[in-house]
C-alpha positions in Angstrom: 122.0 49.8 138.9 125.7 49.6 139.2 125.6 47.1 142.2 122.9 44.9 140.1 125.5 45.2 137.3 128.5 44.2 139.8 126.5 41.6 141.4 125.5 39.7 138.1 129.2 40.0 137.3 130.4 38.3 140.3 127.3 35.4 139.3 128.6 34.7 136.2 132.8 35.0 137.6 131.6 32.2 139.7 130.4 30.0 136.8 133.2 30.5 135.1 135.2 29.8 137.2 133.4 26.5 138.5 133.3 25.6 134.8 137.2 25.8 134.9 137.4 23.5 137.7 135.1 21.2 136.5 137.4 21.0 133.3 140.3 20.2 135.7 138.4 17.3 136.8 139.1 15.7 133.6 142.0 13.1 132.9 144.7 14.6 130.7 144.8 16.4 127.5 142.6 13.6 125.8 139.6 14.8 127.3 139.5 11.5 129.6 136.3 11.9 132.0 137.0 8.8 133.7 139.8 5.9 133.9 138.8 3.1 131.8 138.7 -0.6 133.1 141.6 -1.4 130.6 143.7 1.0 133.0 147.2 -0.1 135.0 148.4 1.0 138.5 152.3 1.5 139.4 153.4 3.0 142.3 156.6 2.5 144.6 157.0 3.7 148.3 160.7 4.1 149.0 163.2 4.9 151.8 162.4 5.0 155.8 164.6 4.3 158.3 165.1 0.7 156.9 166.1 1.7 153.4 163.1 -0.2 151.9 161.5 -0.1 148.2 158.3 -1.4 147.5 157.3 -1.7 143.8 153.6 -2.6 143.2 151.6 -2.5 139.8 148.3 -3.5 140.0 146.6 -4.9 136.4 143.0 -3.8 134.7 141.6 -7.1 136.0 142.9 -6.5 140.1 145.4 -9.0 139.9 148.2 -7.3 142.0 152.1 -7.8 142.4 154.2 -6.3 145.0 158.2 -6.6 144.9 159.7 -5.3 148.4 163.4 -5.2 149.0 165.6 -3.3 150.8 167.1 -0.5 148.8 170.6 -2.1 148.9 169.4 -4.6 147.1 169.0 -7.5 149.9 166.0 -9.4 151.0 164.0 -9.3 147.9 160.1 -11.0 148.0 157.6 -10.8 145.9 154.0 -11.2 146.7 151.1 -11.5 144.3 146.9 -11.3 145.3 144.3 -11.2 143.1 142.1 -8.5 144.8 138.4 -9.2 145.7 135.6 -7.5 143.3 135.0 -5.2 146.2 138.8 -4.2 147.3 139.5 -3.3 143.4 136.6 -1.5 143.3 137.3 0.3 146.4 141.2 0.9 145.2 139.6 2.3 142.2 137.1 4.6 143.9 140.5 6.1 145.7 142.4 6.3 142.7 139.7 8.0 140.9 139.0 10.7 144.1 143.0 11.1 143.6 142.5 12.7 139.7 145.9 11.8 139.0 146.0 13.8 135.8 145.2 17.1 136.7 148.0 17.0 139.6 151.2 18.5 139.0 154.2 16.2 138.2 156.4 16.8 141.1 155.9 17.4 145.1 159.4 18.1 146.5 160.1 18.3 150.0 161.3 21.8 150.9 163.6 20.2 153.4 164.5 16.6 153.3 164.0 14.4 156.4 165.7 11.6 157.9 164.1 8.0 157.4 161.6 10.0 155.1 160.0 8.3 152.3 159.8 8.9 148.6 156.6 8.0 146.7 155.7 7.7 143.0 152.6 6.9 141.7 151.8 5.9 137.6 148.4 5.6 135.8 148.6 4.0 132.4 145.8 3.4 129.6 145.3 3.4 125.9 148.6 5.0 125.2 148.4 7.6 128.2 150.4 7.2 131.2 150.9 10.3 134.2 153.7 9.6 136.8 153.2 11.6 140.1 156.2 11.8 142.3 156.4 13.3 146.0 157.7 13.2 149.5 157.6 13.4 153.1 157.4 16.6 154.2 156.3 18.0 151.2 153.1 20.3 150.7 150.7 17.9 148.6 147.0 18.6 147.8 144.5 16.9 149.9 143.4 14.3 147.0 147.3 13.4 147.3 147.6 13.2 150.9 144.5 10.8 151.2 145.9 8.4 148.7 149.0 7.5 150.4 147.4 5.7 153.1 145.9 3.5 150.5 149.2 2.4 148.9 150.2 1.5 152.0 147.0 -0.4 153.4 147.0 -2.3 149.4 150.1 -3.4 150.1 150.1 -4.5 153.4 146.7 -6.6 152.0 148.8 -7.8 148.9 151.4 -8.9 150.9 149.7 -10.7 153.9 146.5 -12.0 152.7 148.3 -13.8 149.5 
């Protein structure tokens, strides 16, 4: 009887406590399920060995706009691409799998490194914005790490198939 009673209790821990995940999945304190089409993208990559900022914001309808310069302030271009149906759609698939909103605000690097790189990344819509920020080196959840990749591949796209 008590290790019927014990195992239902672990039963229902394990609903509760896939019901408090579930409610993680959700975007912000709005109750937000999903990221509307109305939604903007920011995010900038910064530092590396060249000192280099790249600034890119990405609008609800895929048109995208990328300002790299070298942190110094030299050598600034700007590129601008309206993405294909199918690479928003697949930047927005990425984004979603990233759940922005239930990250935390900050990923600091335990320990700096040389040439490393600084990123920040910004979700805005009706009135509700989130702003991620980490580093190189830092300990980031796995949605996180598998995001930066696609910053990087989006802008190399922006920037050479304008």
């Amino acid at each position: 009887m008590k290790t019927l009673f014990l195992h239902g209790l672990l039963i229902l821990s394990g609903i509760c406590v896939g019901i408090a995940i579930a409610g993680c999945n959700s975007l912000g304190s709005k109750g937000h399920n999903s990221i509307p089409e109305s939604a903007t993208y920011e995010y900038w990559i910064t530092g590396g060995a060249a000192g280099t900022s790249q600034h890119t914001t990405i609008d609800s309808t895929g048109s995208a706009e990328l300002d790299y310069k070298f942190v110094n302030g030299s050598n600034q271009s700007s590129y601008m691409y309206q993405l294909t149906s199918s690479e928003f759609d697949t930047f927005k698939a990425a984004f979603r799998s990233l759940n922005l909103f239930s990250l935390a605000d900050a990923y600091p690097a335990s320990q700096q490194i040389a040439n490393g790189y600084s990123y920040k990344i910004t979700c805005r819509f009706d009135g509700t914005s989130k702003t991620v920020t980490t580093e190189d080196n830092a300990s980031i959840p796995r949605p996180l790490s598998l995001f930066l990749p696609v910053m990087s591949r989006t802008n190399s796209m922006i920037k050479f198939k304008q």
